[in-house]
C-alpha positions, 0 to 999 in steps of 0.5 A: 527427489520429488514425487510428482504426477503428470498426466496420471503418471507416477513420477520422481524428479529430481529437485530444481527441474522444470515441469517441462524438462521432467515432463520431456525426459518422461516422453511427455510431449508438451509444445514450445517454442521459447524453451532451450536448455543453454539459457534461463527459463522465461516463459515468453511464449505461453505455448507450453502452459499446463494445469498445476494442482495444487497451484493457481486457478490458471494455467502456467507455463511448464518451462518456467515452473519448477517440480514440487512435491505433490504436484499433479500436472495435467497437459 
């Protein structure tokens, strides 16, 4: 398991699961359009960016993003 925040919320994932599927099973709405669950994550369409800490100085795409511990997600 892995402890992450999203949006101030306490959270534990399981590991190998995208910000976008934890974030989804939380009740956490993030929008998209190119996520579907039966094919690999490609981040197309930018429509579900979040801001990682700690992670790059620019948003990133919560679909094609796997959770890691520590992680704070701000949507």
């Amino acid at each position: 398991m892995v402890n992450l925040t999203i949006d101030g919320k306490a959270i534990q994932a399981a590991k190998g699961r995208t910000i976008l599927e934890v974030a989804k099973e939380q009740g956490i709405f993030i929008p998209y359009l190119c996520y579907h669950p039966a094919i690999k994550p490609i981040g197309a369409c930018r429509i579900c960016v979040v801001e990682v800490k700690p992670g790059p100085p620019r948003p990133i795409p919560a679909c094609a993003t796997y959770v890691t511990e520590g992680m704070e997600v701000v949507t």
